[in-house]
C-alpha positions in Angstrom: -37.1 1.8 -49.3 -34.9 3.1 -46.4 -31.7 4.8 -47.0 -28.2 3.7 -46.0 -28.4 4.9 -42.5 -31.9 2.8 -41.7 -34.1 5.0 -41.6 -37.2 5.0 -43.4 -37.3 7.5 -46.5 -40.8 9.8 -45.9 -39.5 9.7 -41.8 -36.6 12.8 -41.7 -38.0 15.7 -39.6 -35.9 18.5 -39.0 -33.4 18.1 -36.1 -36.0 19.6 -33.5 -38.7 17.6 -34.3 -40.6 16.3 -31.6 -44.1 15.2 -29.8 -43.8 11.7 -30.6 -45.9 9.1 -28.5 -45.0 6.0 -27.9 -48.2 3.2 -28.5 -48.9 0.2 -27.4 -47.2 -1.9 -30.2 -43.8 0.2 -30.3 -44.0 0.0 -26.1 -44.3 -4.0 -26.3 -41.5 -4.2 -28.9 -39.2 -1.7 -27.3 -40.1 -3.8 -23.8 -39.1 -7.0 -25.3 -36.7 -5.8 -27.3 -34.8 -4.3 -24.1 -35.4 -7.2 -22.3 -33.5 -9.5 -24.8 -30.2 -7.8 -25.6 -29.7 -5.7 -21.9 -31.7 -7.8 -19.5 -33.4 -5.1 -18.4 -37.3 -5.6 -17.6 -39.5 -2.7 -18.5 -42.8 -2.6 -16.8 -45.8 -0.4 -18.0 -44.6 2.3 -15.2 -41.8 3.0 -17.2 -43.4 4.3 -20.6 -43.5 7.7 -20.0 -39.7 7.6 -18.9 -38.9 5.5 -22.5 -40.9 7.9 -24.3 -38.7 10.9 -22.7 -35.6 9.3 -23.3 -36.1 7.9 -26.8 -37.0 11.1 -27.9 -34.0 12.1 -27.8 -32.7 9.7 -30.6 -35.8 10.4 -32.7 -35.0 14.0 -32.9 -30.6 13.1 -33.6 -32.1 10.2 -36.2 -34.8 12.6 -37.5 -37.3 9.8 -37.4 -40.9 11.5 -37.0 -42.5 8.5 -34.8 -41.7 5.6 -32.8 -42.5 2.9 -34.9 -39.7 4.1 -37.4 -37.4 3.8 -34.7 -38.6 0.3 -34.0 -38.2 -0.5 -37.4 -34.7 0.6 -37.5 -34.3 -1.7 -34.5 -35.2 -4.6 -36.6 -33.8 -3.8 -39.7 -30.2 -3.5 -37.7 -30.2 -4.1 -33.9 -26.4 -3.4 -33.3 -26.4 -0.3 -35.2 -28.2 1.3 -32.6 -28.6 -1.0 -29.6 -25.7 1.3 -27.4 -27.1 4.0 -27.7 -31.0 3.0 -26.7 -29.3 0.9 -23.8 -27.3 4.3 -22.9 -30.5 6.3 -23.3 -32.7 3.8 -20.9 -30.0 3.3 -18.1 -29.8 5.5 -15.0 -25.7 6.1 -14.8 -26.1 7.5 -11.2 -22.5 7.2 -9.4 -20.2 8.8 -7.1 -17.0 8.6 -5.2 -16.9 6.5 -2.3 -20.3 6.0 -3.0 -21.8 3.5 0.0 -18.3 4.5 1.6 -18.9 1.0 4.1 -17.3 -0.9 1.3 -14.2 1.0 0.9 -14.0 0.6 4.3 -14.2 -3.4 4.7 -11.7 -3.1 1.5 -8.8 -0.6 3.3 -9.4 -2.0 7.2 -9.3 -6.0 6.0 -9.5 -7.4 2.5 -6.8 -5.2 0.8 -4.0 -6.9 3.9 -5.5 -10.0 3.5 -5.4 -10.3 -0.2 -1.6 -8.5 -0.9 -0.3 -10.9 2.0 -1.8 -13.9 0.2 -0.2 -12.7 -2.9 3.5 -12.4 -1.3 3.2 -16.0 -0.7 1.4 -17.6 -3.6 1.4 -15.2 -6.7 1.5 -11.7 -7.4 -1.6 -11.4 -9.3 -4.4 -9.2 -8.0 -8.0 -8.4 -9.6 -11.0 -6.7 -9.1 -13.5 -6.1 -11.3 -16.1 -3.0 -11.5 -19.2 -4.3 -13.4 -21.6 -1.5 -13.9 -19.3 0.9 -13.8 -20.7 3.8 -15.4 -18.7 7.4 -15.3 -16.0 5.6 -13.7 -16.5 7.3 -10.3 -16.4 3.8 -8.8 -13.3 2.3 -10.5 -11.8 5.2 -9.7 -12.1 5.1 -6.3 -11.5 1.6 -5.7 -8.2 2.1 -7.8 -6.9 5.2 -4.9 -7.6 2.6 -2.1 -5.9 -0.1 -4.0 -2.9 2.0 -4.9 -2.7 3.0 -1.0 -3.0 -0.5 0.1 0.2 -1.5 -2.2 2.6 1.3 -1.0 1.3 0.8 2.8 1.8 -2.8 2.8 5.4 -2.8 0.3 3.5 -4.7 -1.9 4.0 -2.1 -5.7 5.5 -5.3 -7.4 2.2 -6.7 -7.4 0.5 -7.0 -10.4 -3.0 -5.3 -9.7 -5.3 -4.5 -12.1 -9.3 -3.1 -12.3 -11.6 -4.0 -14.8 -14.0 -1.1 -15.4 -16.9 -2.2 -17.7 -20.4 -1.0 -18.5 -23.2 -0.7 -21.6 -23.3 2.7 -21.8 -21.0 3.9 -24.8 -21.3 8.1 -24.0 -20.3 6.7 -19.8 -17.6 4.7 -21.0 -16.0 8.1 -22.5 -16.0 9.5 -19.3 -14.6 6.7 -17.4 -12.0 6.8 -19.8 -11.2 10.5 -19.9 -11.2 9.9 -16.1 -12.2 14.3 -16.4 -14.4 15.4 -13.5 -16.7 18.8 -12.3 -15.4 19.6 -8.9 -18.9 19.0 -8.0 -18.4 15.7 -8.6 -15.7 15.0 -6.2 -17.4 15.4 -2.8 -17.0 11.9 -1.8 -13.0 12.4 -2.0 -11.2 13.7 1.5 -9.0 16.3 0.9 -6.0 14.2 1.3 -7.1 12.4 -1.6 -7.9 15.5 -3.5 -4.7 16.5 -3.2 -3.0 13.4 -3.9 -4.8 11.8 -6.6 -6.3 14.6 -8.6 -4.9 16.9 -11.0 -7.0 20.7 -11.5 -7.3 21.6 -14.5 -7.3 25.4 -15.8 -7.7 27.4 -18.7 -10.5 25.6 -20.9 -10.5 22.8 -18.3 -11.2 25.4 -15.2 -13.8 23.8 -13.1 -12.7 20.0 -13.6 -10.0 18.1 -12.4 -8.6 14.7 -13.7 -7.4 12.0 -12.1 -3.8 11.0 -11.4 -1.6 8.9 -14.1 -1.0 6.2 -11.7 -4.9 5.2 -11.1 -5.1 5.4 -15.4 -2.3 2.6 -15.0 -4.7 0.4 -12.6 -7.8 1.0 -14.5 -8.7 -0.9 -18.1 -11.8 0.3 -19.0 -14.1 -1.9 -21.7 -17.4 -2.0 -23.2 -19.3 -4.9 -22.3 -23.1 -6.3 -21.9 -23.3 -8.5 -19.4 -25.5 -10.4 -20.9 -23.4 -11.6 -23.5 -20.5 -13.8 -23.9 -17.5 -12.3 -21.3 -13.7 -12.3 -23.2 -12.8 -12.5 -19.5 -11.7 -15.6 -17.8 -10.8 -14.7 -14.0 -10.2 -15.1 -11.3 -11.1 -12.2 -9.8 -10.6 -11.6 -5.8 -13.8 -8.9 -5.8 -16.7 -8.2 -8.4 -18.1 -5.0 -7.5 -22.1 -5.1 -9.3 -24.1 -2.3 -6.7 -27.1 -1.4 -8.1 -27.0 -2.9 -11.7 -29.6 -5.9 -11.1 -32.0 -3.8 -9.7 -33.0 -3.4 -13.7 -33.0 -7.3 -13.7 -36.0 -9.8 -13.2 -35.5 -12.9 -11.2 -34.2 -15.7 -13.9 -31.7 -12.7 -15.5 -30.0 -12.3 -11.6 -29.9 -16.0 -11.3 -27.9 -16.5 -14.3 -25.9 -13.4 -14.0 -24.8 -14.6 -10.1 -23.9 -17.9 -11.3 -21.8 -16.6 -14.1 -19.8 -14.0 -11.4 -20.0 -17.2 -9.0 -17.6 -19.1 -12.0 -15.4 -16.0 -11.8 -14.7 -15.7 -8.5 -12.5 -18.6 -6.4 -13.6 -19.7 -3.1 -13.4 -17.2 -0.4 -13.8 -14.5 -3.7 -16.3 -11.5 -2.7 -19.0 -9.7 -4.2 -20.2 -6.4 -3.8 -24.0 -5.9 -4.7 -25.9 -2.4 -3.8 -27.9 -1.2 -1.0 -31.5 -2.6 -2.3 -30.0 -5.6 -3.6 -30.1 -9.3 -2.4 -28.7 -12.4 -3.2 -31.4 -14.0 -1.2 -33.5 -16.8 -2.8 -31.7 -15.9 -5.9 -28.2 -17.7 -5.4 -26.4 -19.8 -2.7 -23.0 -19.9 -4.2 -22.5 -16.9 -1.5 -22.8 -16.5 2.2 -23.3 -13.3 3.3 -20.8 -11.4 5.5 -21.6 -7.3 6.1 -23.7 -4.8 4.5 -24.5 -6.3 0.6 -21.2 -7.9 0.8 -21.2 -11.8 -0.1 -17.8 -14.4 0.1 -17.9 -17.3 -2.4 -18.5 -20.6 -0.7 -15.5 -23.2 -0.9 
């Protein structure tokens, strides 16, 4: 009998419980289990690191072993499919991070794009897919911001769509609250311009501006499901998301930003990652940066 939460009655351990190992069934379920509602393909190098991380949730569940947790899993996979997918996935980010594309996006694309819009509709997206802590978004939402004001182009409706798995990064993103650690990609200018320092109980962080909250929706999405989205966007920004992905998952994921994006649309991928031999919907046109075909 398990009680209302899903947990398996003769399971509860107290909160610190721990020293759970993870076997060779509860491994192959978790592995398959990942792989079918994230995408993301687990090989037998990864067990310690699932083991470390699940832990985690064993000890907040108060589940003794792992084949409780699996059975929770099947009992009720939405109930606790966010959080395994938030424990499993690396949200490593920064500001500016792989600063070459900001660059391409201020010194060319950002003109290009707002003097298309002038002429033939005011409507301006990019989406950030992956996006973590929101360090990316972010970002991309200072540069975009600049690039309206420079080029008298603030009547144009621009708009970024932050999304990713991860419920607990999501918060961030949306709290859009930082460590001052966290901001050494920013210049100074930008510091000063689009951050706010915080003090008394917020003494260390700093937020960012009102006017990047306006430019940035933030959502919860898998990308492996069905998208509410319809496009078009002008840029998908995906850097070092499919890295988790085997070969069939990237295929299908590529074609399905490829339907999103109109002819002459771009795509941002990350430093290790390739659309080559994977898709030719894209040619490829600087460092991990890819225009739709027409």
């Amino acid at each position: 009998m398990s009680t209302a939460a899903g947990m398996v009655q003769g399971d509860a351990v107290p909160a610190d419980g721990g020293g759970a190992t993870l076997g060779d069934a509860e491994f192959r379920f978790l592995r398959d289990f990942v792989y079918e509602h994230c995408g993301i393909a687990l090989g037998e190098h990864k067990r310690q690191l699932v083991q470390g991380r699940l832990a985690r949730r064993l000890r907040a569940l108060r589940l003794r072993h792992f084949g409780a947790y699996c059975e929770l899993l099947r009992r009720d996979p939405q109930s606790e499919l966010d959080n395994l997918a938030s424990a499993i996935s690396t949200n490593v980010t920064s500001f500016f991070r792989e600063s070459h594309h900001y660059d391409l996006l201020v010194d060319e694309l950002l003109p290009q794009w707002l003097q298309q819009k002038r002429r033939g509709g005011d409507r301006l997206r990019i989406w950030s897919a992956g996006c973590s802590t929101g360090e990316e978004p972010y970002a991309l939402a200072m540069v975009l911001a600049e690039a309206l004001e420079k080029h008298g182009a603030t009547g144009i409706d621009a708009k970024i769509l932050a999304t990713d798995l991860s419920p607990q990064a999501l918060e961030t993103a949306r709290n859009g609250v930082y460590p001052l650690d966290k901001l050494e990609g920013i210049s100074e200018e930008r510091r000063r311009r689009w951050l706010l320092r915080g003090d008394g109980e917020y003494a260390g962080y700093a937020c960012v501006h009102p006017r990047l909250r306006e430019l940035v929706t933030v959502q919860p999405l898998n990308l492996l499901h069905e998208w509410p989205m319809r496009g078009p966007f002008d840029a998908i920004f995906c850097r070092n998301v499919v890295i988790y992905f085997d070969q069939p998952t990237k295929q299908r994921l590529f074609r399905r930003y490829a339907a999103l994006l109109p002819a002459g649309g771009h795509l941002f991928l990350g430093h290790s990652e390739s659309l080559h031999g994977i898709n030719d919907d894209f040619e490829l046109i600087g460092r991990t940066v890819y225009r739709k075909l027409g």
